[in-house]
C-alpha positions in Angstrom: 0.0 0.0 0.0 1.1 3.8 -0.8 -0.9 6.9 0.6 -2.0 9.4 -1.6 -0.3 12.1 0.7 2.9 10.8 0.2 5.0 11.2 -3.0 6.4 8.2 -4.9 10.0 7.5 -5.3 10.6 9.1 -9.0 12.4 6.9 -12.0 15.1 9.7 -12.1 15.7 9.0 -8.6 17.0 5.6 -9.1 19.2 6.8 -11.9 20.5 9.4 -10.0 21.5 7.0 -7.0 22.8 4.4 -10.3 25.2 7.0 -11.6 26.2 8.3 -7.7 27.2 5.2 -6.8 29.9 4.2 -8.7 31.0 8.2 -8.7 30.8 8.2 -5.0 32.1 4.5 -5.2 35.2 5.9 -6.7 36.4 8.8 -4.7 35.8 6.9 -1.1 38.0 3.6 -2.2 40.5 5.8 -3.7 41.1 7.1 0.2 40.6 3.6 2.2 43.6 3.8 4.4 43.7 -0.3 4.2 42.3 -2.8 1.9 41.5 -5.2 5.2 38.0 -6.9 4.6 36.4 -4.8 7.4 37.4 -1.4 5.8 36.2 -2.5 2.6 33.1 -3.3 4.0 32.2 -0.1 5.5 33.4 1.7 2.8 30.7 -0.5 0.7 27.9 0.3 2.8 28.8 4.4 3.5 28.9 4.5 -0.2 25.5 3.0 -0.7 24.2 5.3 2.3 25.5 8.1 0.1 24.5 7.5 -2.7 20.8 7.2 -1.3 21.0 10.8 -0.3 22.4 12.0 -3.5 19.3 10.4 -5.1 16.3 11.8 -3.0 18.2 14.9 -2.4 16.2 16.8 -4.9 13.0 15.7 -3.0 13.5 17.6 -0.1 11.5 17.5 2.7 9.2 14.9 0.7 12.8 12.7 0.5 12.2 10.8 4.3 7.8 10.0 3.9 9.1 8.9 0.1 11.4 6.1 1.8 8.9 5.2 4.3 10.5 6.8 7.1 7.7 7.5 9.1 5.9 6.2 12.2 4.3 2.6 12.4 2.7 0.5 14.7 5.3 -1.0 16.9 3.1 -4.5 17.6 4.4 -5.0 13.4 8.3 -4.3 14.7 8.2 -7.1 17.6 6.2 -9.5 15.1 9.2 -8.7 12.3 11.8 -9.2 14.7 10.3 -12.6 16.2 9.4 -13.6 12.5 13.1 -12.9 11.5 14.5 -15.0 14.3 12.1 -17.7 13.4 12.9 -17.7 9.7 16.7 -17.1 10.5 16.3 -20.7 13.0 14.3 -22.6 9.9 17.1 -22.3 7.3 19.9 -22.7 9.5 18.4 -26.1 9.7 19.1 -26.5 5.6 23.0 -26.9 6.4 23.7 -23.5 3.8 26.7 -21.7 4.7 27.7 -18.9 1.8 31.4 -18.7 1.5 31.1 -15.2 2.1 29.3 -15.3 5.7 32.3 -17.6 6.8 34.9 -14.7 6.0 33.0 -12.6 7.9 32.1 -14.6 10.8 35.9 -15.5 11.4 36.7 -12.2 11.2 33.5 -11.2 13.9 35.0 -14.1 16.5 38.1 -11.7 16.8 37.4 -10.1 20.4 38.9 -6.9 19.3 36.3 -7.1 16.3 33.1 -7.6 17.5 31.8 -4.1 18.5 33.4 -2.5 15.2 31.2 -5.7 13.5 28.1 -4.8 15.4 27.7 -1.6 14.1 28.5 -2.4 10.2 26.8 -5.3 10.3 23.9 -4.9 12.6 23.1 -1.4 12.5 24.7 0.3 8.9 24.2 -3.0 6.8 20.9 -3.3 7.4 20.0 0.7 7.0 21.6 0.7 3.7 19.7 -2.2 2.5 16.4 -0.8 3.8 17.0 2.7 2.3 17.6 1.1 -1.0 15.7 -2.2 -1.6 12.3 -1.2 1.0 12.6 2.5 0.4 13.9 3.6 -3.2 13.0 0.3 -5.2 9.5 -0.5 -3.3 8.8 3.1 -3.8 9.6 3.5 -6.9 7.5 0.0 -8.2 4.9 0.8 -5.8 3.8 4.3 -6.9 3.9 2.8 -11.1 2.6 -0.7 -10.4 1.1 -0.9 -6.9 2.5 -2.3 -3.5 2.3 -5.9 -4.2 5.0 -6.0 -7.5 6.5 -3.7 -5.1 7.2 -6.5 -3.1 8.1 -8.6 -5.2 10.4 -6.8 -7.0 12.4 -5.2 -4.2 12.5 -8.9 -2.0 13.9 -10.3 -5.4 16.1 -7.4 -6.0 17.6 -8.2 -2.0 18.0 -11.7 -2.2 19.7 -11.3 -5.8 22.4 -8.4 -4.4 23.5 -11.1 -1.9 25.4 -12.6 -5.2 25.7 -16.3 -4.2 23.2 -18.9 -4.8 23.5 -20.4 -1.4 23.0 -16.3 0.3 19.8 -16.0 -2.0 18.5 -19.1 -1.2 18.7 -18.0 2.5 18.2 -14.0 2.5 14.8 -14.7 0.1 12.3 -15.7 2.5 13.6 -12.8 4.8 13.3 -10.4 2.1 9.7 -11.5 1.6 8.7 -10.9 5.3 10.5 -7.1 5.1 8.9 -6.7 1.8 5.4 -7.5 3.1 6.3 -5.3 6.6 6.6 -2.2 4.5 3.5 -3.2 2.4 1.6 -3.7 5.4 2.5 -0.7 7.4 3.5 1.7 4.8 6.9 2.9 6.5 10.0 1.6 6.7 11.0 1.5 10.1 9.4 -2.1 11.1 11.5 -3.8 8.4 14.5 -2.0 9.5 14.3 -3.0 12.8 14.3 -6.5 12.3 16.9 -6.5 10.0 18.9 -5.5 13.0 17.4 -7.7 15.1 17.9 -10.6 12.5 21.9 -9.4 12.0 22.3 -8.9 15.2 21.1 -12.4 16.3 22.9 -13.8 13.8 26.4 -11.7 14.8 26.2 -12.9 18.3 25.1 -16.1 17.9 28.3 -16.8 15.4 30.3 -15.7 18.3 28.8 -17.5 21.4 26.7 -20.0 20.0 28.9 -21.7 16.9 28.0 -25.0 16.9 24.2 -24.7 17.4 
């Protein structure tokens, strides 16, 4: 669903944050200090987090209520978050690991790591991936074609930028549930906030819980 009041993510929009990224993209990795995995990574996702705000920049004040920042029932937040943790549990059980999630989870069992890891991984990862995927592509679909390819679309789009088969196998059925929390709410912040949850869980449980 989109409210009449609030105004649809434009098509130049999405171009804009298109050509930004790789422009932004540029200038920040020509800077990184380090090529470490960690660095990279953060470069990755403040790049992204630019970009977004290069894109909607134009909208001005409309730019936040376009994204689907704006208030939601918070009985939907503590159903995402307990749905995440529930879904996360149910494909653990399918024995997937992606290659990538092992680099990162060795690195994340380094002491000295862990807090640096919790906020890229728990906190920016996951507000990149909403701004893009549940606020520029769902908004975009949604005000041409409706809320429901708007789902579907931006869940595919997710599962698809997590690259390996084995990641989209396991990110899809998350996707869905974020996808249908900004359908069903019409903001943003419920499926943000379980992505935390569900990165966070997943962070910590790496850590202290590796062989359940």
């Amino acid at each position: 669903m989109i409210r009449k009041e609030y105004r649809p993510i434009p098509g130049w929009s999405l171009i804009v944050f298109l050509l930004a990224l790789p422009v932004v993209g540029f200038v920040v990795v020509r800077f990184l200090p380090d090529q470490e995995m960690m660095t990279v990574l953060g470069a990755f996702f403040a790049i992204g987090l630019l970009a977004v705000a290069v894109a909607v920049a134009p909208l001005g004040r409309a730019a936040p209520p376009a994204l689907g920042l704006r208030p939601a029932n918070w009985k939907y937040a503590v159903f995402g978050a307990l749905g995440t943790l529930a879904l996360s549990v149910a494909v653990s059980q399918l024995g997937i690991e992606p290659q990538g999630m092992k680099q990162v989870i060795e690195v994340v069992r380094e002491p000295r790591q862990l807090v640096i890891s919790l906020l890229l991984f728990a906190v920016l990862a996951p507000l990149v991936e909403e701004l893009v995927f549940r606020g520029l592509i769902y908004g975009w679909v949604a005000g041409r074609w409706g809320s429901v390819p708007a789902l579907v679309v931006s869940s595919l789009a997710f599962a698809a930028a997590h690259f390996e088969p084995a990641h989209i196998v396991l990110v899809l059925p998350l996707g869905l549930l974020f996808g249908w929390l900004r359908r069903r709410t019409d903001s943003l912040l419920p499926s943000l906030f379980s992505h935390i949850v569900n990165n966070g869980f997943a962070l910590l449980a790496a850590v202290y819980l590796p062989n359940v």
